[in-house]
VEXBA-821821 format. One line per field, with one value per residue: x, y, z of N, C-alpha, C in turn; residue in one letter; residue number from 1. Coordinates in Angstrom, 1 decimal. Example, Ala and Ser with C-alpha at 12.3 -4.5 7.8 and 13.67 -1.06 7.14 Angstrom:
REM residues 2
n_u = 13.2  12.8
n_v = -5.7  -2.2
n_w = 7.8  7.1
ca_u = 12.3  13.7
ca_v = -4.5  -1.1
ca_w = 7.8  7.1
c_u = 13.2  12.9
c_v = -3.3  0.0
c_w = 7.8  7.9
code = a  s
pos = 1  2
***
This chain:
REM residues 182
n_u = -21.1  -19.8  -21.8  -24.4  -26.2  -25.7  -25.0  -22.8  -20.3  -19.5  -16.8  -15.7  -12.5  -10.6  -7.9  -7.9  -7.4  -5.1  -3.2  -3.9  -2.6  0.0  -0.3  -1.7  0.5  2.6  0.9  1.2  3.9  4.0  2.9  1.0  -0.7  -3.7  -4.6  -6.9  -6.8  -8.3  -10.7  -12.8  -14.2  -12.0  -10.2  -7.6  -6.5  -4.5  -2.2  -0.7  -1.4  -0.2  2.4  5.4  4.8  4.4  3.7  0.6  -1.4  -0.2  1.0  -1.1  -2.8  -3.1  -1.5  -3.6  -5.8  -5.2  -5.2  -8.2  -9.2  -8.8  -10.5  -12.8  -13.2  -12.7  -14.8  -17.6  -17.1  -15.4  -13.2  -9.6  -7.4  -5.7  -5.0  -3.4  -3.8  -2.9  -2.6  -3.2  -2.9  -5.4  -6.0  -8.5  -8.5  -9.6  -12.3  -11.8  -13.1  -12.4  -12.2  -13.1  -14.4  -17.0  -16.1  -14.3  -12.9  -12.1  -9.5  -9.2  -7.1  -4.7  -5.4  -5.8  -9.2  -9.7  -10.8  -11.9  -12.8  -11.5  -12.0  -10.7  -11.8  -9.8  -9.6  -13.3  -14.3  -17.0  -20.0  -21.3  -19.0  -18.8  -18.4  -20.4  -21.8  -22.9  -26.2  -25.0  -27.2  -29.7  -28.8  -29.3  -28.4  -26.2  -25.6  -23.5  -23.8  -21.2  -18.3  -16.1  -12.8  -13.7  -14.1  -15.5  -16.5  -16.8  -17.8  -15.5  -16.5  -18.3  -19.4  -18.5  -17.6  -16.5  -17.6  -17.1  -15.7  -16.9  -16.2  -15.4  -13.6  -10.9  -10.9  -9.2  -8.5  -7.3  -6.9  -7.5  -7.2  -8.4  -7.4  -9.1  -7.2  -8.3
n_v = 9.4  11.6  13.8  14.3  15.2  17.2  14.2  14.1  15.8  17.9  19.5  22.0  21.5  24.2  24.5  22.0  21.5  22.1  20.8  18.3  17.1  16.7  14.7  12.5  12.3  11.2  9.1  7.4  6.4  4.8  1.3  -1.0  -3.0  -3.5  -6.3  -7.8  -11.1  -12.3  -10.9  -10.8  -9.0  -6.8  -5.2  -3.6  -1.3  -0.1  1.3  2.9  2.2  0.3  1.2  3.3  6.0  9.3  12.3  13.1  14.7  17.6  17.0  16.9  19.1  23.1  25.2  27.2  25.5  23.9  25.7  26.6  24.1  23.6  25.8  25.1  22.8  24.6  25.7  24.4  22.2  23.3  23.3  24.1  23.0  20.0  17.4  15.3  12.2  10.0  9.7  8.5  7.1  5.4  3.8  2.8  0.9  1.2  -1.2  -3.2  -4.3  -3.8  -3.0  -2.0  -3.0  -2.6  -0.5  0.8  4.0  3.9  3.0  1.2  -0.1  2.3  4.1  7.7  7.4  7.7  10.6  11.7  11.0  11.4  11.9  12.9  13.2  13.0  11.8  11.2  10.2  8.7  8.5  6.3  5.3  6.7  7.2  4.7  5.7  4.1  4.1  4.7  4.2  3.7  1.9  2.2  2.3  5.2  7.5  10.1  12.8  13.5  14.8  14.7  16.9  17.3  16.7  14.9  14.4  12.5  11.3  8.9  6.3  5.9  3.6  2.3  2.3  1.3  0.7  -1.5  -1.4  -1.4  0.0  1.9  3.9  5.2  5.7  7.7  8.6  10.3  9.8  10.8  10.6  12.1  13.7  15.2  17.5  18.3
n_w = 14.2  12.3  10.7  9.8  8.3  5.7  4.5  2.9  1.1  -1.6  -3.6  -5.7  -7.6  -7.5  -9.4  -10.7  -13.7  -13.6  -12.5  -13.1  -15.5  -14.7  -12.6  -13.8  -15.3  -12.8  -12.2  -13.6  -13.3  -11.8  -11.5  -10.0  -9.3  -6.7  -5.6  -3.5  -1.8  0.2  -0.1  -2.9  -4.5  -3.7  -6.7  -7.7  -10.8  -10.7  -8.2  -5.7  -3.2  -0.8  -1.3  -1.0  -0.9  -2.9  -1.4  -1.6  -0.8  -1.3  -3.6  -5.6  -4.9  -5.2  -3.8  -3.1  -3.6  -1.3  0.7  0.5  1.1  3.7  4.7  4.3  6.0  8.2  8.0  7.9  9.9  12.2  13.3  12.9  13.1  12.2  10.4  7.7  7.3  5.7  1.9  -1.4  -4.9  -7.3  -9.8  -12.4  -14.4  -18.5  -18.9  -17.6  -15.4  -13.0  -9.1  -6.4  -3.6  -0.5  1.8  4.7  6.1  8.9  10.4  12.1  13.8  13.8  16.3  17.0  15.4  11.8  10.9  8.3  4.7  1.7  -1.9  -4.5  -7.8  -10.5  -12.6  -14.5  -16.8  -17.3  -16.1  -14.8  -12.7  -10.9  -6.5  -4.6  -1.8  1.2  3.0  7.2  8.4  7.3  5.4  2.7  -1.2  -1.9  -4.7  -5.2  -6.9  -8.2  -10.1  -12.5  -11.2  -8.7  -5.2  -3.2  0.1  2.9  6.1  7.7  8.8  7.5  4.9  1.4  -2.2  -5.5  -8.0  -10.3  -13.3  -16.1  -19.0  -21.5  -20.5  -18.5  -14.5  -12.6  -9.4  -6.2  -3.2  0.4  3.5  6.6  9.9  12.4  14.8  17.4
ca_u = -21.0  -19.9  -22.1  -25.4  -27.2  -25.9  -24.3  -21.2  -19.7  -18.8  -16.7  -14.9  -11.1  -10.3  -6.9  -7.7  -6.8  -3.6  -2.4  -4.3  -1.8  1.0  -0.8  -1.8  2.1  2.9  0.5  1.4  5.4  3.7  2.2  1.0  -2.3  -3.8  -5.8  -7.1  -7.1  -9.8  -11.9  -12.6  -14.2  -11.4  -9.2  -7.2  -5.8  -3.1  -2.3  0.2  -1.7  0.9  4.0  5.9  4.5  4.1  2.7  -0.2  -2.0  0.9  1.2  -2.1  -3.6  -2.1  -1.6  -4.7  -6.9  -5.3  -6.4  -9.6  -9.9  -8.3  -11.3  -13.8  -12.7  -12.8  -16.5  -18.3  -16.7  -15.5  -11.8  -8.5  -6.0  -6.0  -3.5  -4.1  -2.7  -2.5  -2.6  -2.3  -3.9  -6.4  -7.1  -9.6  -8.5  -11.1  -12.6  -10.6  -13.4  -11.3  -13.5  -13.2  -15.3  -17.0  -14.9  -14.5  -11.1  -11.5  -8.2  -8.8  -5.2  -3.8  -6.2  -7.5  -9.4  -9.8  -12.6  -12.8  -12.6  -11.7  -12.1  -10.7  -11.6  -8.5  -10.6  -14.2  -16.0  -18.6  -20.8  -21.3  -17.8  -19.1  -18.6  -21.3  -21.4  -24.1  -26.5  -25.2  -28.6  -30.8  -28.0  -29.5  -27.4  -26.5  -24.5  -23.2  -23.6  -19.7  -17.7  -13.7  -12.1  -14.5  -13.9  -16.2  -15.5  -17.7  -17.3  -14.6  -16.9  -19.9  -19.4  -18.4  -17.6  -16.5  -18.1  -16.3  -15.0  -16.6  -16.5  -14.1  -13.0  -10.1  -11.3  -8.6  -8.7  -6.4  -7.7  -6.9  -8.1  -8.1  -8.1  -9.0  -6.1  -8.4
ca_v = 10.1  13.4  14.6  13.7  16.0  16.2  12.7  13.9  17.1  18.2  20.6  22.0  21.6  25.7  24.4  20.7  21.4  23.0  19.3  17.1  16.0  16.3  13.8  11.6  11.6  10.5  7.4  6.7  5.7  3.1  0.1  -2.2  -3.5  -4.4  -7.4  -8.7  -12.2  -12.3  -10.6  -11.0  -7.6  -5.2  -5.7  -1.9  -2.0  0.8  1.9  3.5  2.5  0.0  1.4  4.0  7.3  10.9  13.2  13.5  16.4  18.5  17.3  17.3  20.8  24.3  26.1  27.6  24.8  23.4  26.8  26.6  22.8  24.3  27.3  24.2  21.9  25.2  26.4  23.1  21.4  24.5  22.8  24.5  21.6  18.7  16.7  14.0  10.4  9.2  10.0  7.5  7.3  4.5  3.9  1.7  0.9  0.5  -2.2  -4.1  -4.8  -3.4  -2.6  -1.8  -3.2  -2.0  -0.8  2.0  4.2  4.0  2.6  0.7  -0.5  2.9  5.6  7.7  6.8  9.3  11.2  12.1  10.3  12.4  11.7  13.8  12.7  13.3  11.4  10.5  10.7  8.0  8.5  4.8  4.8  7.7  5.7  4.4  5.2  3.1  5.2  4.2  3.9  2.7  0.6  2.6  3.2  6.5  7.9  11.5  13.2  14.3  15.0  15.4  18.3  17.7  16.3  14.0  14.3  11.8  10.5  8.0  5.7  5.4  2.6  2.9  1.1  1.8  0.1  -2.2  -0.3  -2.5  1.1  2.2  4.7  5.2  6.4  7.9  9.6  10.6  9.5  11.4  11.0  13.4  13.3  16.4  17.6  19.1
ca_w = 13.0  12.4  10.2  9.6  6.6  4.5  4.1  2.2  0.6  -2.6  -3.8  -7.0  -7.0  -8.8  -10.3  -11.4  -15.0  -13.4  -11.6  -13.6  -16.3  -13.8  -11.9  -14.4  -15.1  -11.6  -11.8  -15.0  -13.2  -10.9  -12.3  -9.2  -8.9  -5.9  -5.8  -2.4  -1.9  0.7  -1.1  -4.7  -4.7  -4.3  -7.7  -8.4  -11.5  -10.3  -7.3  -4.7  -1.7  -0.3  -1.5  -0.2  -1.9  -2.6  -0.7  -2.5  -0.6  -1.7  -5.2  -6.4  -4.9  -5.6  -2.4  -3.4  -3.3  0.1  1.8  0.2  1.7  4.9  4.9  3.9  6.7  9.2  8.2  8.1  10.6  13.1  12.9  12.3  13.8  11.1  9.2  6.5  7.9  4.6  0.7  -2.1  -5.6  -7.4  -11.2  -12.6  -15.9  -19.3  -19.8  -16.6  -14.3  -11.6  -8.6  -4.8  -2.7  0.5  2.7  5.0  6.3  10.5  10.8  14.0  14.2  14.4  16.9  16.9  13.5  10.8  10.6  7.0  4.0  0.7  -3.1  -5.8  -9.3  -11.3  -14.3  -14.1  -18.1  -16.8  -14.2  -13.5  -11.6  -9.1  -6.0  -3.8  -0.5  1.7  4.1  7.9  9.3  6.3  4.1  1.4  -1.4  -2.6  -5.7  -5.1  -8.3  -8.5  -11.9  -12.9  -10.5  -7.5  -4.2  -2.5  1.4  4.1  7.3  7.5  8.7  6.2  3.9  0.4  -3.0  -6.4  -9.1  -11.5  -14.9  -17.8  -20.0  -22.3  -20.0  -17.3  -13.3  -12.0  -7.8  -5.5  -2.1  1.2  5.0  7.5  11.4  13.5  16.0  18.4
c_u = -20.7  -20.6  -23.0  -26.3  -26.3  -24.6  -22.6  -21.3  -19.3  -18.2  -15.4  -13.5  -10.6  -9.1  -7.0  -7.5  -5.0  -2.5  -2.8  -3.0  -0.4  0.8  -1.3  -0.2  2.4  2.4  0.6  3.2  5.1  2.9  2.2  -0.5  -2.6  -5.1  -5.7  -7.3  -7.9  -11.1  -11.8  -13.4  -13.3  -9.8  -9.0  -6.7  -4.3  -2.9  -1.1  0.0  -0.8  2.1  4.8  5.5  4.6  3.6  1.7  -1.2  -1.7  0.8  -0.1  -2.9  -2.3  -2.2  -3.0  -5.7  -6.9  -5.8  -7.8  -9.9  -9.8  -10.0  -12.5  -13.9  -13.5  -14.4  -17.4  -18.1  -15.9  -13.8  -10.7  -7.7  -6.9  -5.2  -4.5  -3.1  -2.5  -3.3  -2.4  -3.7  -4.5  -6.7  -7.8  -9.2  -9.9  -11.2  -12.2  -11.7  -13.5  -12.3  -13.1  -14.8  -15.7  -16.2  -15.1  -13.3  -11.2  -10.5  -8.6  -8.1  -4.7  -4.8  -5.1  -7.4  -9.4  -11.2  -13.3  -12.2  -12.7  -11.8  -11.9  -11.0  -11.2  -9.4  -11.8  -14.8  -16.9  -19.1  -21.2  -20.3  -17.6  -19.0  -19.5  -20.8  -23.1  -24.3  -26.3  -26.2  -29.6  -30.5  -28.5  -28.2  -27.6  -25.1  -24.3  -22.9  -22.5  -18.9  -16.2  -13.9  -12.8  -13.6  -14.7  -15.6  -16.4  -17.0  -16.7  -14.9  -17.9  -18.7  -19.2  -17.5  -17.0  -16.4  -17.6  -16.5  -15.3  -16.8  -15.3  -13.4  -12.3  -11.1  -9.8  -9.0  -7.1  -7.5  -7.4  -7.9  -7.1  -8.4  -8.1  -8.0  -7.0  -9.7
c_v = 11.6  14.0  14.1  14.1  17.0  14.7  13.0  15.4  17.5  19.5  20.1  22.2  23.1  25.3  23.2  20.8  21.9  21.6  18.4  16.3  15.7  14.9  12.5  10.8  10.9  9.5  6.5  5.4  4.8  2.2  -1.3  -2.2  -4.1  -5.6  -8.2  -10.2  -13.0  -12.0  -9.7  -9.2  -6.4  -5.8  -3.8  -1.7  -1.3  1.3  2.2  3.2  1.7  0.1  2.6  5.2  8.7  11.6  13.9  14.6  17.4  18.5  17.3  18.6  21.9  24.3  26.6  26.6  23.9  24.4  26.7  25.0  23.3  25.0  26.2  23.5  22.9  25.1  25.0  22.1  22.0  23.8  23.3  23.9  20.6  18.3  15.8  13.0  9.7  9.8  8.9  7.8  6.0  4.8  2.6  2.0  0.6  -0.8  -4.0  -5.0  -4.5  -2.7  -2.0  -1.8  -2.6  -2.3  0.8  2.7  4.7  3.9  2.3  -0.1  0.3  4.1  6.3  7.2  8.2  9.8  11.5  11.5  11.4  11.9  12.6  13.0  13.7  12.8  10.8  10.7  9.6  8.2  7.2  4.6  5.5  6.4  6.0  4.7  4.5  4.0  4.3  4.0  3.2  1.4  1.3  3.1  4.5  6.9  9.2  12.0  14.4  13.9  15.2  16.4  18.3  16.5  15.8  13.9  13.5  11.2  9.4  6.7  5.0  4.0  2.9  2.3  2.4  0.8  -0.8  -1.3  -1.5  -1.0  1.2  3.3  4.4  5.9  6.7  8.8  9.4  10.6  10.2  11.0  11.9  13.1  14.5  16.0  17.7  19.2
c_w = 13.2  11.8  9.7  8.2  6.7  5.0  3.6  1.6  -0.7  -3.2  -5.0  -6.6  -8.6  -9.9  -10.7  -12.7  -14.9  -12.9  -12.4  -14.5  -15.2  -12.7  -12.3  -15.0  -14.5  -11.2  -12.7  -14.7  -12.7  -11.7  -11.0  -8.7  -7.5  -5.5  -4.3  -2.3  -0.9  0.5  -2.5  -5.3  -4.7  -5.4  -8.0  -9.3  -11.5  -9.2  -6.5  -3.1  -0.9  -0.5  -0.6  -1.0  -1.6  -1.5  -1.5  -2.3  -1.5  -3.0  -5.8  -6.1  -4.9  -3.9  -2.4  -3.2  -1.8  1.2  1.8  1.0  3.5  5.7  5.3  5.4  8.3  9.5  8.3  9.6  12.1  13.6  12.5  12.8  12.7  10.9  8.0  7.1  6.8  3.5  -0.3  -3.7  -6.3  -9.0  -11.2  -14.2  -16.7  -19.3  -18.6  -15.6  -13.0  -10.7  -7.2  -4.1  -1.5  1.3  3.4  5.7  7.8  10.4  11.9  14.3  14.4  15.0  16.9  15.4  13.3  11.1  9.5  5.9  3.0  -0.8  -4.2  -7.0  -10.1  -12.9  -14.2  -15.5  -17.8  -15.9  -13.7  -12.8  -11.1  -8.3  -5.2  -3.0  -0.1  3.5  5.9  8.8  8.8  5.3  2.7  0.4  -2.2  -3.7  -5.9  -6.9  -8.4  -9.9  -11.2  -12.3  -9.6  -6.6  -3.4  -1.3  2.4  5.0  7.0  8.2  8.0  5.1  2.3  -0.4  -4.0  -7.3  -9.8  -12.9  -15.9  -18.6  -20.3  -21.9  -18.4  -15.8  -13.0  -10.7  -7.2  -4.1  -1.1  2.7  6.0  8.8  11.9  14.7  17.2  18.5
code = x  x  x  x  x  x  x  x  x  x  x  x  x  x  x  x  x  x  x  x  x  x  x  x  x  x  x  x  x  x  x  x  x  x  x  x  x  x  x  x  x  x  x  x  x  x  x  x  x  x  x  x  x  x  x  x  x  x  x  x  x  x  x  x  x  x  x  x  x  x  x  x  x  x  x  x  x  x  x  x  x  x  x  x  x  x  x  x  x  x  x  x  x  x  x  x  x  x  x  x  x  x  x  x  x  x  x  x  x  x  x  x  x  x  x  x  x  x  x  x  x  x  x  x  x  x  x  x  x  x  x  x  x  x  x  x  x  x  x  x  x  x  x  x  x  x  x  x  x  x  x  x  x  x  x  x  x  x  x  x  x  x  x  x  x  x  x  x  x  x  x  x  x  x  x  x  x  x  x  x  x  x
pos = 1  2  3  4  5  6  7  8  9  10  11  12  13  14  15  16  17  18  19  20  21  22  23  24  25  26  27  28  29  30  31  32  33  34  35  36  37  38  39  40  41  42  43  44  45  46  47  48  49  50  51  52  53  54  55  56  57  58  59  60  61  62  63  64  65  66  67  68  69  70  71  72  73  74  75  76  77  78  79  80  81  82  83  84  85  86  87  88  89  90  91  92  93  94  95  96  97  98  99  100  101  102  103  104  105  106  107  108  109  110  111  112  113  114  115  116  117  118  119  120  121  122  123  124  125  126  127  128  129  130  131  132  133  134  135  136  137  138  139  140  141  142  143  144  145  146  147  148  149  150  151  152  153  154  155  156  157  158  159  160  161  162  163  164  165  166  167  168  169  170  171  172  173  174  175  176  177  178  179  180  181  182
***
């Protein structure tokens, strides 16, 4: 693990009202659900993650808020070599069900793995479709109490879910992992 206490990170994204509708635009053009058929747990009711996509670092933070993840990344984690190996984004329609099961973003088909798993919520008005993560030592679960315009960041190995959407409200995120260069 990299990072033991705290568990996970949160932080406010300064210009999310500055990207948000532009971003809600851009998942508004895709329309492709992914529904696993090994397991009946992860149903997405939108998503970009196997298509060929954005760069969604780029288009969802100002400059400003990729320094500031930049500064975040350095001081926590003592890190200035990084990338992101992948970007893609994730709704949960109302009312849909739509869930994601546990799951976690090593990548052990392509090393190294990642090291950090990220979470912006682009739209969250419920708080029951914060996602779980699950503590790797105790299995306990836990519910980071994150809102619209924050960024949930944990090790990219911890375990971790997102709820099924029976509410009358959308989830939208933009997902991101990250691997240290160096």
């Amino acid at each position: 693990m990299i990072f033991s206490k705290p568990l996970y990170y949160i932080r406010d994204v300064k210009d999310h009202l500055v990207r948000k509708d532009d971003i809600l635009w851009r998942t508004s053009q895709s329309n492709y659900k992914y529904d696993s058929l090994d397991n009946k747990d992860h149903f997405i009711s939108n998503t970009d993650y196997t298509l060929e996509r954005v760069d969604w670092f780029e288009y969802a933070f100002t400059e400003k808020d990729q320094l500031a993840y930049g500064k975040f990344i350095h001081d926590k984690f003592g890190k200035d070599m990084w990338g992101v190996t992948l970007a893609w984004f994730q709704q949960y329609y109302l009312t849909s069900g739509s869930q994601h099961g546990w799951h976690n973003h090593i990548n052990p088909n392509n090393p190294p793995p990642n090291n950090l798993t990220n979470i912006y919520y682009v739209e969250l008005k419920d708080k029951s479709l914060r996602t779980v993560l699950k503590h790797p030592k105790t299995g306990k679960e836990i519910i980071p109490r994150v809102k619209e315009g924050q960024i949930l960041t944990f090790d990219a190995k911890i375990l971790h879910k997102s709820p099924p959407n029976t509410t009358p409200n959308r989830k939208t995120v933009v997902s991101f992992n990250i691997r240290f260069l160096k």
